[in-house]
VOMISE-700101 format. One record per residue: residue in one letter; x, y, z of N, C-alpha, C, O in turn. Coordinates in steps of 0.05 Angstrom, whole numbers, padded with zeros to 5 digits, always signed. Each point is the difference from the previous one (the first is absolute). Last residue first. Layout:
AXYZXYZXYZXYZ
...
***
This chain:
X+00941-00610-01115-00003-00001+00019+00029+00004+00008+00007+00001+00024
X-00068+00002-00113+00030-00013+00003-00005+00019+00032-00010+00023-00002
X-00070-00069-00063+00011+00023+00018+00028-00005+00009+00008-00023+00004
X-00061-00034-00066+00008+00028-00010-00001+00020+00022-00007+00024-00004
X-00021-00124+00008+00030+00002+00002+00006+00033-00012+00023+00006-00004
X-00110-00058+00014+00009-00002-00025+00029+00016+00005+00009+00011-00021
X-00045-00011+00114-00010-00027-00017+00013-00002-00032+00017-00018-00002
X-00022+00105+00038+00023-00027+00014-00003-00024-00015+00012-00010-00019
X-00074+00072+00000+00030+00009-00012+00017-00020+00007+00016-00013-00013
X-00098+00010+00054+00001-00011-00025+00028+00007-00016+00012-00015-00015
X-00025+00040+00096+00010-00022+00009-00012-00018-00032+00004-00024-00004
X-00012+00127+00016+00024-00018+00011+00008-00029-00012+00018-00006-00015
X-00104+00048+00015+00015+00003-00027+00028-00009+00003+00012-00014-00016
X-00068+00011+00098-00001-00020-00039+00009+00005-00014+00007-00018-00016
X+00010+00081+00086+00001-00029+00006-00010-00026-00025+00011-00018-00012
X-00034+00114+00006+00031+00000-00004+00003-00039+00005+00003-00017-00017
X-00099+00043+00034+00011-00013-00031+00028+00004-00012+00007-00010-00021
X-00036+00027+00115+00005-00029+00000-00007-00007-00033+00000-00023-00010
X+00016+00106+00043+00019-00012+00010-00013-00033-00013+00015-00016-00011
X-00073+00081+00000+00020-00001-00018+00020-00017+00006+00008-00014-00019
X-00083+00019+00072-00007-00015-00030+00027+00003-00013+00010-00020-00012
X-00014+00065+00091+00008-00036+00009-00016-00011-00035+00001-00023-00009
X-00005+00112+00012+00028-00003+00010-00003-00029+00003+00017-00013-00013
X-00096+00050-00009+00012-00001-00010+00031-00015-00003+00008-00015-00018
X-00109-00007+00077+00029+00001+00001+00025+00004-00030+00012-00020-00007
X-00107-00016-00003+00000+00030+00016+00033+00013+00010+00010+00020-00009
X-00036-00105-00067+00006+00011+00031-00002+00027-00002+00008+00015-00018
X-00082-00052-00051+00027-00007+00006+00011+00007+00028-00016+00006+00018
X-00071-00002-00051+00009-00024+00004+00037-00010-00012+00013-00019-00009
X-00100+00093+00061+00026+00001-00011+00006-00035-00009-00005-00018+00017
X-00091+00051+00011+00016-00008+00004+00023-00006-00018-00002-00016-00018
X-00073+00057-00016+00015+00023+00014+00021-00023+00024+00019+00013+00008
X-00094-00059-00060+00015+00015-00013+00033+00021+00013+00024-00001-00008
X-00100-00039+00056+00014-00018-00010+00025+00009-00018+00024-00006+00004
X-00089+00059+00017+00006-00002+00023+00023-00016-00003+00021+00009+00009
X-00086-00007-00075+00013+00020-00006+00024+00009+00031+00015+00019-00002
X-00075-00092-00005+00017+00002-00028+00016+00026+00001+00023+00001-00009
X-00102-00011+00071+00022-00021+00007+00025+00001-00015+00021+00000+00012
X-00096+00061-00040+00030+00006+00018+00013-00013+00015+00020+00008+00013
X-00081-00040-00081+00019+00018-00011+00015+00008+00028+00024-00006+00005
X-00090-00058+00018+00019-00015-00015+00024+00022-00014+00024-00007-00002
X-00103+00047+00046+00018-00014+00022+00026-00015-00017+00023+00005+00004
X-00089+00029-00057+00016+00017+00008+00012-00007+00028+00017+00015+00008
X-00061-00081-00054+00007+00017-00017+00018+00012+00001+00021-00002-00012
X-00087-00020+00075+00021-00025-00005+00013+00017-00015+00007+00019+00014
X-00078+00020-00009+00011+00012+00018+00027-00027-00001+00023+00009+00003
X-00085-00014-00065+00012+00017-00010+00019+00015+00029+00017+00018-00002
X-00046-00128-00029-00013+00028+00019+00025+00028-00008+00023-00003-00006
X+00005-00081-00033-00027-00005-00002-00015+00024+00015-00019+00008-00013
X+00116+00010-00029-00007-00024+00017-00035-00008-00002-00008+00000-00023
X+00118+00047-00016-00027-00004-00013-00016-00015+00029+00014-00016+00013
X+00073+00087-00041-00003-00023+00004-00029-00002+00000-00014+00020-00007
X+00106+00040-00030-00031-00007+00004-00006-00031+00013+00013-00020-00004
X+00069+00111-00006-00008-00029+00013-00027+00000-00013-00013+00021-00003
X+00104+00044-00017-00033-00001-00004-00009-00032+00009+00010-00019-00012
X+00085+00097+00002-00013-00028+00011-00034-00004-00003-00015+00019+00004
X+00088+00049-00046-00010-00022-00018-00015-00026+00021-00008-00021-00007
X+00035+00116+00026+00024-00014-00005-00009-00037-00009+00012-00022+00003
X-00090+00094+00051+00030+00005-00019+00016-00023+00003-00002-00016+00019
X-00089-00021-00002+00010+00032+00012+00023+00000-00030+00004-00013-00020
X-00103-00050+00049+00028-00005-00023+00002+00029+00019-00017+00011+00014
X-00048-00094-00004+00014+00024+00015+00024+00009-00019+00018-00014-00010
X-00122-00048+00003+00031+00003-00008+00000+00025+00018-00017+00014+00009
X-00067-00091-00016+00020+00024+00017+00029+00003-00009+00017-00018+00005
X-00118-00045-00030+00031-00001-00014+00007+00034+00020-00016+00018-00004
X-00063-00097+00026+00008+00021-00009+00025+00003+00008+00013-00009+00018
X-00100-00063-00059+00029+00003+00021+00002+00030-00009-00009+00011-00020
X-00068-00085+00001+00009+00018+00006+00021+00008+00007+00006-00012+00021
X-00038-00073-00067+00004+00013+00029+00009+00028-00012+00014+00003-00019
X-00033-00080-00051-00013+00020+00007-00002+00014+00032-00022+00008+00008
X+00098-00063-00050-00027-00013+00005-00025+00013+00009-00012-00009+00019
X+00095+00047-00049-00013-00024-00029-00023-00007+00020-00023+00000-00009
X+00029+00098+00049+00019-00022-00009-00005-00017-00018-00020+00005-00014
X-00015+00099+00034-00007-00026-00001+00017-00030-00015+00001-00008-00023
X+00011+00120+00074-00001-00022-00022-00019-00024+00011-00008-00007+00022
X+00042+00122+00022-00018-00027+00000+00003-00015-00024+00003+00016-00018
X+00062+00060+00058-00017-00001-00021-00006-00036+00003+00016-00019+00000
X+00048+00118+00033-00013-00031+00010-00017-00003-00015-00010+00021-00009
X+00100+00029+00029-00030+00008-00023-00007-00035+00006+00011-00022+00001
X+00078+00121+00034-00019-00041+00002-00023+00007-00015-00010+00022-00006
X+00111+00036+00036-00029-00001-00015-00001-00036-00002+00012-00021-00001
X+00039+00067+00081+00011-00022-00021-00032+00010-00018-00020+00003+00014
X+00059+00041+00073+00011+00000-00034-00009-00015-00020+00010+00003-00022
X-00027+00006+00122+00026-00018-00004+00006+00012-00023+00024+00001-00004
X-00106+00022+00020+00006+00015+00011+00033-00010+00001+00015+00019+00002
X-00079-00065-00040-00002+00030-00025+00026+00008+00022+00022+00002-00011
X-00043-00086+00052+00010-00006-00028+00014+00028-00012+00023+00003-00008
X-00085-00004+00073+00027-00001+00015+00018-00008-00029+00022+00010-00005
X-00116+00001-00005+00006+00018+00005+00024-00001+00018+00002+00020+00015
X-00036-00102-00043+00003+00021-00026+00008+00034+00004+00011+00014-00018
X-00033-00078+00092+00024-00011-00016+00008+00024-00021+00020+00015-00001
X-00108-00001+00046+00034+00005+00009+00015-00008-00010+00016+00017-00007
X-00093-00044-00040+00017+00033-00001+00012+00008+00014+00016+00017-00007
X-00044-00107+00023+00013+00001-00026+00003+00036-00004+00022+00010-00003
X-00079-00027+00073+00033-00028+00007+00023+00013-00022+00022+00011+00004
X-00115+00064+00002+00009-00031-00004+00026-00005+00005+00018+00017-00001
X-00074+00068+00038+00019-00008-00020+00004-00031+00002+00004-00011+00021
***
């Protein structure tokens, strides 16, 4: 089994359908195109010169993806948007204390 069908076969097995497909750029290079799409509308493609690049570059992307980029911490997210909203109330004087 090839570099690139493990990838591709950790890809099927995560969920995600994929489709890879060879081009020829403006300056006549070769390149190949790898998308990943699943449910709920996410779908990545990215593009590189070797087809195992390709798929190293999708599940770098897709790895990338799954880091949270908000806080993990509900409770200390809320508290500290009570606290802004606070101290904007304050600030424009519409809290009576």
């Amino acid at each position: 089994m090839k570099s690139w069908e493990i990838l591709a076969d950790n890809l099927k097995k995560a969920g995600w359908s994929w489709g890879c497909v060879s081009a020829v750029d403006s300056c006549g290079r070769m390149i190949w195109i790898v998308d990943a799409h699943r449910g709920g509308g996410k779908r990545f493609v990215v593009h590189a010169d070797e087809k195992l690049t390709a798929f190293l570059e999708l599940e770098s992307t897709l790895r990338d993806a799954r880091k949270p980029c908000w806080p993990i911490n509900a409770r200390a997210s809320a508290k500290k948007s009570f606290r802004l909203a606070h101290f904007v109330l304050v600030l424009f004087g519409h809290v009576v204390v």
